[in-house]
VODO-372842 format. One record per residue: residue number from 1; residue in three letters; z negated, y, x of N, C-alpha, C in turn. Coordinates in Angstrom, 3 decimals. Layout:
N
 kevex miro      n.w      n.v      n.u     ca.w     ca.v     ca.u      c.w      c.v      c.u
   NUM  ALA        Z        Y        X        Z        Y        X        Z        Y        X
...
***
This chain:
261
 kevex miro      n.w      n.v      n.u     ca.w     ca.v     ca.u      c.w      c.v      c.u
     1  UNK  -28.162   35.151  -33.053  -28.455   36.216  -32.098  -27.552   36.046  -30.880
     2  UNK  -26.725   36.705  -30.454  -25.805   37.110  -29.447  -26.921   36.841  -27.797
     3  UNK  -25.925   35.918  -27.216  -26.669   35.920  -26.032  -25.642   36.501  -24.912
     4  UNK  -26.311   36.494  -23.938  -25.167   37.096  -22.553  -25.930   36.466  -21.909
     5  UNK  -24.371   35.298  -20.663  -25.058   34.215  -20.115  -23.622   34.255  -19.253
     6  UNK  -23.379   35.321  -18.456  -22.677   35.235  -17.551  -22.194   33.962  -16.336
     7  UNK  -23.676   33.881  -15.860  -23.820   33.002  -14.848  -23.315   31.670  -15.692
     8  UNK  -23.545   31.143  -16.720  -23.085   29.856  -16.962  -21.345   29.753  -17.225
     9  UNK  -20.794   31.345  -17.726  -19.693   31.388  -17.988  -19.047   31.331  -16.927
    10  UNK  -19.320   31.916  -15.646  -18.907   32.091  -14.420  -18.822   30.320  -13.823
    11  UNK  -19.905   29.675  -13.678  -20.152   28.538  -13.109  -18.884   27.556  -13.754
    12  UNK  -18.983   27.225  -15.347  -17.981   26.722  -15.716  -16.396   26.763  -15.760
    13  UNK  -16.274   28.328  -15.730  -14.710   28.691  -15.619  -13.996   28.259  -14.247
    14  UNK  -15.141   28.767  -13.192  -14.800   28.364  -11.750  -14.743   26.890  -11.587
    15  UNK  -15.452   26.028  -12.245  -15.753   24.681  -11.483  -14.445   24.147  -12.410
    16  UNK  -13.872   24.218  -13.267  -13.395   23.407  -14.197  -11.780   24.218  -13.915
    17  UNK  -11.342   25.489  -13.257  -10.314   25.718  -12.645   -9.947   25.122  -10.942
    18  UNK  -11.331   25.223  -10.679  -11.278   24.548   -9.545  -10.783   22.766   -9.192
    19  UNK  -11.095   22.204  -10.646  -11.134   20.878  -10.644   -9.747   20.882  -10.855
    20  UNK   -9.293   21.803  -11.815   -7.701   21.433  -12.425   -6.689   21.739  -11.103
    21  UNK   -6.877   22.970  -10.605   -6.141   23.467   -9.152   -5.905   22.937   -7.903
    22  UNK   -7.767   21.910   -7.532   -7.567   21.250   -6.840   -6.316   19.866   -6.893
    23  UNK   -6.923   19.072   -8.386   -6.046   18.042   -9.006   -4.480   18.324   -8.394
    24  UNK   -4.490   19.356   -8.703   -2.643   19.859   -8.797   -2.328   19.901   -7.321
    25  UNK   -3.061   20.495   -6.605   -3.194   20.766   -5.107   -2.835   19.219   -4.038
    26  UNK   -3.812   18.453   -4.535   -3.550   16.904   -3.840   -2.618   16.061   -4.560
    27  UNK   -1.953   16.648   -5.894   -0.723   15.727   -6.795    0.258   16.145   -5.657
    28  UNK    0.311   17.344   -4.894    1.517   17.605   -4.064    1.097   17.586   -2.776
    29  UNK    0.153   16.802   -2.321   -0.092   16.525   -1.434   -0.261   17.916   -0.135
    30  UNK   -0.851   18.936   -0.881   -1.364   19.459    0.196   -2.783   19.462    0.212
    31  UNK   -3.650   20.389    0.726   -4.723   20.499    0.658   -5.860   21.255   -0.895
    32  UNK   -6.663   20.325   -1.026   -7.299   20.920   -2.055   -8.069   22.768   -1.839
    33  UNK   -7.972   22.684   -1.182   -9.116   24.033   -0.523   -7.851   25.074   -0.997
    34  UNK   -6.412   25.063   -1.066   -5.715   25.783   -1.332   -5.908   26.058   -3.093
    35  UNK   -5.930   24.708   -3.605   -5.816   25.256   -4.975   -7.455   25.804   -5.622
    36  UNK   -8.625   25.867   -4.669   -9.629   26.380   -5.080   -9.657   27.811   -4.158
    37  UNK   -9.030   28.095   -3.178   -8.080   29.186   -3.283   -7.544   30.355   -4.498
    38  UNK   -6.703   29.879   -5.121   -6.029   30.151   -6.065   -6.625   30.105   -7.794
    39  UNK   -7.586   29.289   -7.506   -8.699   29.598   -8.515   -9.835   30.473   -8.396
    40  UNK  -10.083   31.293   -7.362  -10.993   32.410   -7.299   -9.818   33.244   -7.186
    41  UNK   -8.702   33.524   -7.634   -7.687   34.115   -7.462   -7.340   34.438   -8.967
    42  UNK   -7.363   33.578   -9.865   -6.810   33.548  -11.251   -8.311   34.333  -11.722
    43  UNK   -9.613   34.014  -11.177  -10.706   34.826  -12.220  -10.987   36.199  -11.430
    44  UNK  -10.049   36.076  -10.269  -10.829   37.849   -9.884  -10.228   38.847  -10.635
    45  UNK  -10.995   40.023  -10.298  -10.031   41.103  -10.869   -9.085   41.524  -10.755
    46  UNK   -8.088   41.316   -9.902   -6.659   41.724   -9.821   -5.776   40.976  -10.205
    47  UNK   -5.706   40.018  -10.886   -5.119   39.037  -11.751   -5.657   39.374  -13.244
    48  UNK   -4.669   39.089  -14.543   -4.949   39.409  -15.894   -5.621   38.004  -16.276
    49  UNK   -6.409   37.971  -17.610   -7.170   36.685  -17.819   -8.579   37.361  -17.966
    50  UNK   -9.202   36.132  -17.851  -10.564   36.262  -17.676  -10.830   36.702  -16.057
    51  UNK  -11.675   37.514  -16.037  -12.479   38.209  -15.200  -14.165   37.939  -14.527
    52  UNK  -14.278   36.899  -13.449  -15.738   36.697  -13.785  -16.885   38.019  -13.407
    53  UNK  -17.712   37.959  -13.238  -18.686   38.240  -12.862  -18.809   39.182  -11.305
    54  UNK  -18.442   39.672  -11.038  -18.315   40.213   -9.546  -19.807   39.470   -8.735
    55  UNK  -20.660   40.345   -8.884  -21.472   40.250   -8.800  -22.329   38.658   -8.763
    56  UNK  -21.996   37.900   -9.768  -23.199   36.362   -9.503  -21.684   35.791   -8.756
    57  UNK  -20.408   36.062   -8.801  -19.669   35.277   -8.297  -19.604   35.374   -6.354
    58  UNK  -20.134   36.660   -6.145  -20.704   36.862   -4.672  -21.543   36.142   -4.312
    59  UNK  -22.430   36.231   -5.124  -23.954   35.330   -4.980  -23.569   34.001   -4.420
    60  UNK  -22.870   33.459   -5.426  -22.575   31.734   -5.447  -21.645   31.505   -4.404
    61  UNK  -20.819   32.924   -3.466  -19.915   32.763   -2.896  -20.671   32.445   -1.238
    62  UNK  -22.262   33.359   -1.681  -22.942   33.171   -0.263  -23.220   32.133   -0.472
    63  UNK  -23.896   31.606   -1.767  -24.636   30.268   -1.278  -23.410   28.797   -1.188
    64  UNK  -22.157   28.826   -1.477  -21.534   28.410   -0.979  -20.816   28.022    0.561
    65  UNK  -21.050   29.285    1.327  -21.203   29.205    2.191  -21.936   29.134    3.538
    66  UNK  -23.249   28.958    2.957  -24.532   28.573    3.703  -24.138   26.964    3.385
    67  UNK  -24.053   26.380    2.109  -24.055   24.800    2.040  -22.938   24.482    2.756
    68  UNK  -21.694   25.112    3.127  -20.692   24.984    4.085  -21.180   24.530    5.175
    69  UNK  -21.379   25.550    5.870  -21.887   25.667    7.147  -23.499   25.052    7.573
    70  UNK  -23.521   24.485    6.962  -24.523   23.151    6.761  -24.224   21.890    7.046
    71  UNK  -23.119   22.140    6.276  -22.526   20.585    6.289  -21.655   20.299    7.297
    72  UNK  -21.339   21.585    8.578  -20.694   21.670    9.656  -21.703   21.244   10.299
    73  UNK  -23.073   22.009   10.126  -23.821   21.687   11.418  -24.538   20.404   11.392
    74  UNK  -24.187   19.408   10.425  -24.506   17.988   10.385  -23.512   17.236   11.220
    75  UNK  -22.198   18.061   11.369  -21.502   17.125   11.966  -21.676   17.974   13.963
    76  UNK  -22.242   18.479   13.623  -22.501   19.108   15.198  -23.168   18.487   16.236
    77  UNK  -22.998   17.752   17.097  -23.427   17.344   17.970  -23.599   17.825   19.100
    78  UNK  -24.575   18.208   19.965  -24.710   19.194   21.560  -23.828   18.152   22.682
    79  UNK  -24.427   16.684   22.399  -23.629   15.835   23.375  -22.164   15.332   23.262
    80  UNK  -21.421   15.587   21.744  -20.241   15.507   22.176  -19.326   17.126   22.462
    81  UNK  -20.095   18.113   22.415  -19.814   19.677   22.989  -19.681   19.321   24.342
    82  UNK  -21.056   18.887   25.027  -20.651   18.767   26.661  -20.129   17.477   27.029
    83  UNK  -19.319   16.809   26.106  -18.432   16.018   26.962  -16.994   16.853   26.728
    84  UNK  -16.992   17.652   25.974  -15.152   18.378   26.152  -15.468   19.991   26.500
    85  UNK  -16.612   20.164   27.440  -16.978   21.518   27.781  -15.994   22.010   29.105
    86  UNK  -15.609   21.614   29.700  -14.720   21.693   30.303  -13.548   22.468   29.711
    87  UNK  -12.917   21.857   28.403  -11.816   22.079   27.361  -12.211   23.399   26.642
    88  UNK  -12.950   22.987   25.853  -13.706   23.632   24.891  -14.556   25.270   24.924
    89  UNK  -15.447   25.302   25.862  -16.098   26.719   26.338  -15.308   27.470   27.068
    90  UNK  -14.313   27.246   28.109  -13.702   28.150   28.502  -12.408   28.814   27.595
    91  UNK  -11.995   28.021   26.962  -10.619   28.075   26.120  -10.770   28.838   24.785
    92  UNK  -12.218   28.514   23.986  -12.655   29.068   22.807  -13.428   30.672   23.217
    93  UNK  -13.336   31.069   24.584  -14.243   32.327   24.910  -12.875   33.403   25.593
    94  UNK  -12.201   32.519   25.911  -10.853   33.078   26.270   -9.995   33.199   25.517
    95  UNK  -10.054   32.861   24.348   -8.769   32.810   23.030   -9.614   34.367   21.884
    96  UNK  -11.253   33.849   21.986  -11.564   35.171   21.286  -11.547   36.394   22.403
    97  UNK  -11.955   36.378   23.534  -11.710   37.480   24.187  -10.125   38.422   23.766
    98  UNK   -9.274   37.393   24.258   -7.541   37.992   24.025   -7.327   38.381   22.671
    99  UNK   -8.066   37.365   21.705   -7.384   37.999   20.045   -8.167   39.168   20.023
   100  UNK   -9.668   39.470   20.376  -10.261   40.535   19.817   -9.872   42.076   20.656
   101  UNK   -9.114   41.792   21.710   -8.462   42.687   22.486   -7.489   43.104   21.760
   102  UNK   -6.250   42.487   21.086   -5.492   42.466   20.633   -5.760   43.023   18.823
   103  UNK   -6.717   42.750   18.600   -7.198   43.400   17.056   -7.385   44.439   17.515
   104  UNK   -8.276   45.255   18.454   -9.063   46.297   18.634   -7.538   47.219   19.291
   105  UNK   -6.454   46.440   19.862   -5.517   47.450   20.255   -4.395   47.592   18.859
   106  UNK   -4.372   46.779   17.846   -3.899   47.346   16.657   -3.910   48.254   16.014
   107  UNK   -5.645   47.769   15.848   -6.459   49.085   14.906   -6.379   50.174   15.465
   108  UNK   -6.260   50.857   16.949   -6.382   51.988   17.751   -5.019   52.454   16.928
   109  UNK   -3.864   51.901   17.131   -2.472   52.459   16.989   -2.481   52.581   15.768
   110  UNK   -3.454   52.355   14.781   -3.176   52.422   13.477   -4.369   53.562   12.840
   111  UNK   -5.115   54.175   13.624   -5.742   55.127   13.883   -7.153   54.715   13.269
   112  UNK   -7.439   53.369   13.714   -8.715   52.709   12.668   -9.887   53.456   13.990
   113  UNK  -11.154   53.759   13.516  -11.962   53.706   14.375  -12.853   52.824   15.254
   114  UNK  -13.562   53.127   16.487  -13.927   51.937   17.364  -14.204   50.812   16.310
   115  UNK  -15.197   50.913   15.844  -16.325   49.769   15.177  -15.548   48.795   14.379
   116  UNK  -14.273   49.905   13.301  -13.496   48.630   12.583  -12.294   48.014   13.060
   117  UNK  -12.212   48.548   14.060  -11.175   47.870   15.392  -11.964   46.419   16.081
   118  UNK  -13.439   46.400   16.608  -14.076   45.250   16.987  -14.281   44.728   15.892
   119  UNK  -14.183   45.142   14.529  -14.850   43.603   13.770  -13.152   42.923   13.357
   120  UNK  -12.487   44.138   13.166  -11.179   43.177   12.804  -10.635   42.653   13.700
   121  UNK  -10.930   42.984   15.320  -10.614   42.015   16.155  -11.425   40.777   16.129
   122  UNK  -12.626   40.846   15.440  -13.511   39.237   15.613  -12.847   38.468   14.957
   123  UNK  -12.627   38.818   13.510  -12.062   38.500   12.770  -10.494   37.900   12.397
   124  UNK   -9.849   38.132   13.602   -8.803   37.958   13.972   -9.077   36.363   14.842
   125  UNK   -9.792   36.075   15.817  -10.019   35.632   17.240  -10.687   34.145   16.335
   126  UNK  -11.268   33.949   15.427  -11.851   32.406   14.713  -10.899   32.319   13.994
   127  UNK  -10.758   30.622   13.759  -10.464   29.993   13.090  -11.699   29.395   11.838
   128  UNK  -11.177   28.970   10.565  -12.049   28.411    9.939  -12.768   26.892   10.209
   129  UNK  -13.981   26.856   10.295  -14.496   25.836   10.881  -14.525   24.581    9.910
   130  UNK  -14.300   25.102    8.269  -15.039   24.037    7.290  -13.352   23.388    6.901
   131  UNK  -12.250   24.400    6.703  -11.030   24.213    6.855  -10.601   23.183    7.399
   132  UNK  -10.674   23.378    9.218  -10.160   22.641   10.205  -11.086   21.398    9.983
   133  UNK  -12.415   21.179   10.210  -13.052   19.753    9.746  -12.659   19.096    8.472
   134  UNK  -12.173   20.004    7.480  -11.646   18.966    6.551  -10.158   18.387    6.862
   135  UNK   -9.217   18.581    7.094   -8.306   18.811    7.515   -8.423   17.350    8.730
   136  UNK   -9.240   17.411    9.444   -9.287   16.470   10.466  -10.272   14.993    9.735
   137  UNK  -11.013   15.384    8.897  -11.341   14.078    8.279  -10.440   13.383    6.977
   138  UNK   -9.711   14.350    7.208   -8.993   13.472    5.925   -7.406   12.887    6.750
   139  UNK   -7.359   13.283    8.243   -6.470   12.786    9.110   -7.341   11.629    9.838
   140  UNK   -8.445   11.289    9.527   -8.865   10.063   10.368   -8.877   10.510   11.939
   141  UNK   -9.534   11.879   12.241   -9.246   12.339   13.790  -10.574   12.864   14.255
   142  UNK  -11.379   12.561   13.376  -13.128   12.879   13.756  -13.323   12.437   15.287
   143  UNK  -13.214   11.323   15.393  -14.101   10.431   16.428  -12.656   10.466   17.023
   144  UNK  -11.729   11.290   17.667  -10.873   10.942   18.415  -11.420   11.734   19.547
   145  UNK  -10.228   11.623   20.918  -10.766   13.051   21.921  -10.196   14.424   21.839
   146  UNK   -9.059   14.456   20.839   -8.315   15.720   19.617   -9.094   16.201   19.148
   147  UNK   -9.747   15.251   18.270  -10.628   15.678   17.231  -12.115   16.220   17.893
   148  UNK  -12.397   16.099   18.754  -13.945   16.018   19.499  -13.719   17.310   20.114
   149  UNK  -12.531   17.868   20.775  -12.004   18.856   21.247  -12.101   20.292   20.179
   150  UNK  -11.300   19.903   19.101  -11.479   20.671   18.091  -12.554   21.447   18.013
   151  UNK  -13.422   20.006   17.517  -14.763   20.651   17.134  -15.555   21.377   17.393
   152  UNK  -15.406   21.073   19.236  -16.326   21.414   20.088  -15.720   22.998   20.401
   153  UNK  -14.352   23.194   20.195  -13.921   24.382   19.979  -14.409   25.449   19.002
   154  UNK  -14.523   24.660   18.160  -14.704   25.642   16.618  -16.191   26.086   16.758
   155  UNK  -17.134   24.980   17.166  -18.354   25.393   17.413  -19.094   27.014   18.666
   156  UNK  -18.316   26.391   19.808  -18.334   27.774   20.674  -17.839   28.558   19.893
   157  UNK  -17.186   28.612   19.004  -16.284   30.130   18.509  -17.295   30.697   17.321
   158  UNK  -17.787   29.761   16.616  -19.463   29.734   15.618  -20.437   30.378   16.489
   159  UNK  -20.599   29.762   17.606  -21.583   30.242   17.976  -21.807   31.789   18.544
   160  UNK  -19.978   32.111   19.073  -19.944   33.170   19.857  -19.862   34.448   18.430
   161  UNK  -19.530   34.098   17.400  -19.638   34.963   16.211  -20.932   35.088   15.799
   162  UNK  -21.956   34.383   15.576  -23.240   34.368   15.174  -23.625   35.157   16.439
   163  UNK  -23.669   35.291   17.312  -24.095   36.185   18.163  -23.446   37.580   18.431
   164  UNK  -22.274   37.887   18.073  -21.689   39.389   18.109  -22.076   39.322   16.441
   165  UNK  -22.138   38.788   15.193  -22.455   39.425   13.735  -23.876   40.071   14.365
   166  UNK  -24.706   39.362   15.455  -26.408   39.812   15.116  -26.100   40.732   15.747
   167  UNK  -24.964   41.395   17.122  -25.209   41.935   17.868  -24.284   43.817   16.912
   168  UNK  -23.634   43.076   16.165  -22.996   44.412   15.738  -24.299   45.534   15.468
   169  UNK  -25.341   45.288   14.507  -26.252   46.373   14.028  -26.784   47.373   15.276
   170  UNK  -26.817   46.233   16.409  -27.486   46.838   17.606  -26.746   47.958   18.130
   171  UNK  -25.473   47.622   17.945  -24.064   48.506   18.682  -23.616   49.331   17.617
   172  UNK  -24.443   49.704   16.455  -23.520   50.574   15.598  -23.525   51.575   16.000
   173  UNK  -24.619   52.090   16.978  -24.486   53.719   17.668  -23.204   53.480   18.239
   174  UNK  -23.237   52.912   19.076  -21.987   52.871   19.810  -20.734   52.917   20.192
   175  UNK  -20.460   52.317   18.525  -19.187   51.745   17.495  -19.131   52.451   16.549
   176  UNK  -19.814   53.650   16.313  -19.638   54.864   14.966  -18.372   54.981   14.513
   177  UNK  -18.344   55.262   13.771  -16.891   55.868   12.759  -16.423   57.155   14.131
   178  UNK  -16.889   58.102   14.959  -16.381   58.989   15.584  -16.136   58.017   16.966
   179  UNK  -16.489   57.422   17.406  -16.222   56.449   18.664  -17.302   57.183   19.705
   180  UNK  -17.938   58.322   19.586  -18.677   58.478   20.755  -20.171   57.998   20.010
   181  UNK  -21.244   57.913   21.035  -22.449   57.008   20.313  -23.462   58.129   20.155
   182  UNK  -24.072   57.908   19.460  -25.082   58.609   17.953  -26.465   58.096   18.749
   183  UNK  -26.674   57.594   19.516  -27.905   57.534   20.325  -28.037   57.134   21.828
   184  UNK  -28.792   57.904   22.634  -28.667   57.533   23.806  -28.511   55.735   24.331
   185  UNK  -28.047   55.781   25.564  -27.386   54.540   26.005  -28.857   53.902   25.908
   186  UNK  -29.746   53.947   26.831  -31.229   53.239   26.992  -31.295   53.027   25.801
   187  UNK  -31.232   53.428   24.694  -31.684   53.075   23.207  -30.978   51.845   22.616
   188  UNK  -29.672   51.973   23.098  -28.313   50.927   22.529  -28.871   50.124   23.334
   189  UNK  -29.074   49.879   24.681  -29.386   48.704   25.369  -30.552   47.942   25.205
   190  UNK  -31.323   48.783   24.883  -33.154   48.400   24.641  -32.858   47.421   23.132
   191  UNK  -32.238   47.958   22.644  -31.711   47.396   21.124  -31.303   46.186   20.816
   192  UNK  -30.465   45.841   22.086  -29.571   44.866   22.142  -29.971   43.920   23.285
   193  UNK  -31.253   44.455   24.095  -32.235   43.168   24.696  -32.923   42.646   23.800
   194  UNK  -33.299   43.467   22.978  -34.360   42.950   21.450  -33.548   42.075   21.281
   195  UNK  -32.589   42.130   20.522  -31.990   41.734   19.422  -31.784   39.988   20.140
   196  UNK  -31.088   39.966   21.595  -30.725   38.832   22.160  -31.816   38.249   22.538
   197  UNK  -33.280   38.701   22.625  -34.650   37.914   22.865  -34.926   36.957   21.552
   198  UNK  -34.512   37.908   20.690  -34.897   37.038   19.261  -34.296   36.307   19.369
   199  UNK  -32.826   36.289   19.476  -31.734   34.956   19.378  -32.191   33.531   19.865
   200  UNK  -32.699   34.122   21.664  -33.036   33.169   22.150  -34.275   32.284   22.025
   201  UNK  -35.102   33.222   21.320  -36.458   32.674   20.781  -36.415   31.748   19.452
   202  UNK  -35.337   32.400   18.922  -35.086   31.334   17.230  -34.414   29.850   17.953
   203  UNK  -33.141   30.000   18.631  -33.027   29.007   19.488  -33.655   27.962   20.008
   204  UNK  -34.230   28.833   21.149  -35.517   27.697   21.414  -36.506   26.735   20.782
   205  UNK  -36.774   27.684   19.640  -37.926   27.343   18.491  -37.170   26.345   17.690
   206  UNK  -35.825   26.157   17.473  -35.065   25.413   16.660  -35.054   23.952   17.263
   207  UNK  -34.821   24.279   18.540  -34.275   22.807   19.341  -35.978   22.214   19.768
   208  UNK  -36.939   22.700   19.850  -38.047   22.400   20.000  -38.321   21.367   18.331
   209  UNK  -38.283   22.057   17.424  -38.681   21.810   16.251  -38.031   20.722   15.738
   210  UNK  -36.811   20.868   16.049  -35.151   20.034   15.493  -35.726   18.607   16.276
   211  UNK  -36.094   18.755   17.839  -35.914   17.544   18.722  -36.959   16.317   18.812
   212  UNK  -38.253   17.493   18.042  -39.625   16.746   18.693  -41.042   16.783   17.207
   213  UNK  -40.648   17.898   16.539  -41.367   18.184   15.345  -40.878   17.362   14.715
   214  UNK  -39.580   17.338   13.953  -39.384   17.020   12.412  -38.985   14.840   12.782
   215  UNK  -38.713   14.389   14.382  -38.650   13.216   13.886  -39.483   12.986   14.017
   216  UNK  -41.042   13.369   14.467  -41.920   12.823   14.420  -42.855   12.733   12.922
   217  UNK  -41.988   13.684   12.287  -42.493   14.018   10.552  -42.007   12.515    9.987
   218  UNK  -40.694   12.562   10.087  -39.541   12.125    9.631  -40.373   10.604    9.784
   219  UNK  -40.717   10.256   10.581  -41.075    8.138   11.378  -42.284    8.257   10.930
   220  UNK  -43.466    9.344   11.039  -44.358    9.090   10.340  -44.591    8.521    8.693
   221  UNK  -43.518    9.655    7.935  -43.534    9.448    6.952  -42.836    8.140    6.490
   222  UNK  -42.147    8.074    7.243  -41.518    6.574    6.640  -42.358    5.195    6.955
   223  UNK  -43.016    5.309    7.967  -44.260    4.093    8.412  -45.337    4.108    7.045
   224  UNK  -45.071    5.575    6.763  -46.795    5.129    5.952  -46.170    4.941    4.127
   225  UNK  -44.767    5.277    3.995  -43.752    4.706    3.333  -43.757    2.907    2.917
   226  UNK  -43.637    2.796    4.111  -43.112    1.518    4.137  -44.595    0.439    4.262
   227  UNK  -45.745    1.092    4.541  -47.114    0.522    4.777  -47.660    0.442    3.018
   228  UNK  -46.855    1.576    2.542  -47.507    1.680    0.953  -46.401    0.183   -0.052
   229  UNK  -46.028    0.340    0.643  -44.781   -0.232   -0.293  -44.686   -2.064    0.095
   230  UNK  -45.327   -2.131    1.286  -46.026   -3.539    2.031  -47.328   -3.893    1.156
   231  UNK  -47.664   -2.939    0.890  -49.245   -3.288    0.531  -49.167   -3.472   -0.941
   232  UNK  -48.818   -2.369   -1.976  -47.886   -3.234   -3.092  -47.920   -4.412   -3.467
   233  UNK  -46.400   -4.530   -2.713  -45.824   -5.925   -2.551  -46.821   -7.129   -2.682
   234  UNK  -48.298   -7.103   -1.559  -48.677   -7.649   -1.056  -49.809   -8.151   -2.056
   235  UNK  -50.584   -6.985   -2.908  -51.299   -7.251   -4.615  -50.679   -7.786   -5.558
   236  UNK  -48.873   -7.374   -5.836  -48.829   -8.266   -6.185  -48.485   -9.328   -6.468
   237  UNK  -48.071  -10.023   -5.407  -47.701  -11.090   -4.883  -49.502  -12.469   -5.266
   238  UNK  -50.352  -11.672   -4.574  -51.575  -11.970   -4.797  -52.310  -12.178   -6.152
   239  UNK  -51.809  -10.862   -7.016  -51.867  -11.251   -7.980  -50.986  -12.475   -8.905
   240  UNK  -50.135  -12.388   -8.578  -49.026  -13.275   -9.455  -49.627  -15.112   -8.952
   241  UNK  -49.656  -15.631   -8.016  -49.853  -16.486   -7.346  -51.313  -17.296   -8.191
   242  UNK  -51.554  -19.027   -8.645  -52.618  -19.144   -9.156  -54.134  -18.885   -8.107
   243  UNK  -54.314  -18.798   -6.801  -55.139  -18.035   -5.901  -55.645  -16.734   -6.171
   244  UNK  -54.568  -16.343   -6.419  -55.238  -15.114   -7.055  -55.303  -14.594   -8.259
   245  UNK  -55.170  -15.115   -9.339  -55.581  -15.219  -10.285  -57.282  -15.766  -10.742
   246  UNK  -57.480  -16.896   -9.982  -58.322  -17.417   -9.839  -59.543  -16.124   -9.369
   247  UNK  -58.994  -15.656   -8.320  -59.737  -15.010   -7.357  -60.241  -13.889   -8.218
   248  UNK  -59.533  -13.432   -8.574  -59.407  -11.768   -9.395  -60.324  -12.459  -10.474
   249  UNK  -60.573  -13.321  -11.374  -61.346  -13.761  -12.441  -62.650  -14.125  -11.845
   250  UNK  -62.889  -14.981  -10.833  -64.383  -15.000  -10.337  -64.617  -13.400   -9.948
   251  UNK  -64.052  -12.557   -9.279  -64.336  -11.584   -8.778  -64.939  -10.284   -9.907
   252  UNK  -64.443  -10.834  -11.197  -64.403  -10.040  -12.365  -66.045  -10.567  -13.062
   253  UNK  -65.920  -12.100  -13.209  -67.263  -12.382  -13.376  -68.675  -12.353  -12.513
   254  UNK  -68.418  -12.345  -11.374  -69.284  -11.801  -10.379  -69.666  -10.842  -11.064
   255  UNK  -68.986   -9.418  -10.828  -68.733   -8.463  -11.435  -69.941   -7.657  -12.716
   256  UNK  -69.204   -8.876  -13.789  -70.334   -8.988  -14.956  -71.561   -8.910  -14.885
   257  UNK  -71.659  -10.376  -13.930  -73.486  -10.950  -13.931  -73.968   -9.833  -13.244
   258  UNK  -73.485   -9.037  -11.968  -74.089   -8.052  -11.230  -74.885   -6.732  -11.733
   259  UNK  -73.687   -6.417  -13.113  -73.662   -5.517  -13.513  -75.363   -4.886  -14.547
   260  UNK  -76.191   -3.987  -14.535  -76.963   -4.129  -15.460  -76.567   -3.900  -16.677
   261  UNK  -77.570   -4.590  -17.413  -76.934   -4.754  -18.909  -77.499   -3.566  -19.741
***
């Protein structure tokens, strides 16, 4: 009986081009991320070959990039941000300001409308965050004051995107395909106090939860971890020992005689 099993065909073609591309990628000593690059390149559709999946290959493309950007925000630290804040916040708010000026005056001359003029200017104004951290750990420049700079760069520029992606829906009156706005101003603004209350409320709720909830989960659980795993130890140790052997056998015949018959 004929099965259809996309998703496994998809998973394997990708991981096992990816492995060969990367291989080839670091034999010439550049970066692997290029030749897995070039392997979602060989299965898309505009290349001949196999063709994956549009569709589950999106899927896996988001959840790829949630485990990305995961594994950024493990290396994120608030206290080494404000030791290169000085560097870092003014330089990363001033580099997207100018590029997204500079996208949005492209797209005008190229007769794009408001809305896809600001996103291709956002889009213009970041750098890749998972890119540049690899790139710097495989240069041994993590823990430098280069490297700390970087980061702390890439992060303001994360952060200042996560806040214009939430803020675009709010501004789509605003930013219409015709450039004049599709709902009164009080409405766009009322919209976009919402929208930045939530921000600041998930925020808050995060660093509350992040700072004071989960290590207190975290030490609990490992005390009563390590209390189970003491106590264990501690039977049978007791047991093994002729004391307690002894002990455990009177305790057993006690036991007996107590018992009614």
């Amino acid at each position: 009986m004929p099965h259809h099993t996309p998703l496994i065909g998809t998973l394997v073609i990708a991981i096992v081009l990816a492995f060969l591309l990367g291989a080839a990628a670091n034999r010439f000593r550049i970066s692997p991320l290029v030749g897995y690059v070039l392997a979602g390149v060989m299965v898309g559709p505009f290349t001949p070959g196999y063709v994956a999946d549009q569709a589950i290959a999106s899927d896996l493309a988001e959840i790829g990039v949630i485990l990305l950007m995961f594994g950024v925000g493990l290396h994120f630290s608030l206290k080494d941000l404000l030791s290169v804040k000085a560097i870092a916040i003014p330089g990363a708010l001033a580099q997207i300001l100018v590029a997204t000026l500079l996208g949005m005056g492209v797209a005008r001359l190229s007769g794009w409308p408001a809305g896809a003029g600001y996103v291709f200017g956002l889009a213009l104004s970041v750098a890749s965050t998972v890119v540049l951290t690899r790139a710097l750990q495989e240069r041994h420049l993590m823990a430098t004051e280069r490297g700390r700079i970087a980061v702390g760069w890439l992060v303001v520029q994360d952060l200042a995107m996560i806040l214009a992606l939430v803020l675009i829906p709010a501004l789509a009156g605003l930013l219409n395909a015709g450039g004049a706005a599709a709902a009164p101003f009080d409405d766009i603004l009322r919209a976009v106090g919402i929208t930045l209350a939530k921000v600041l409320a998930f925020i808050a709720l995060m660093l509350v939860v992040g700072q004071r909830v989960i290590p207190k989960f975290c030490t609990t659980s490992r005390i009563r971890a390590r209390a189970s795993c003491s106590g264990s130890r501690y039977s049978r140790s007791r047991s093994a020992s002729p004391m307690g052997r002894r002990s455990y056998s009177v305790f057993r015949s006690r036991s007996a005689r107590s018992s009614p018959a």
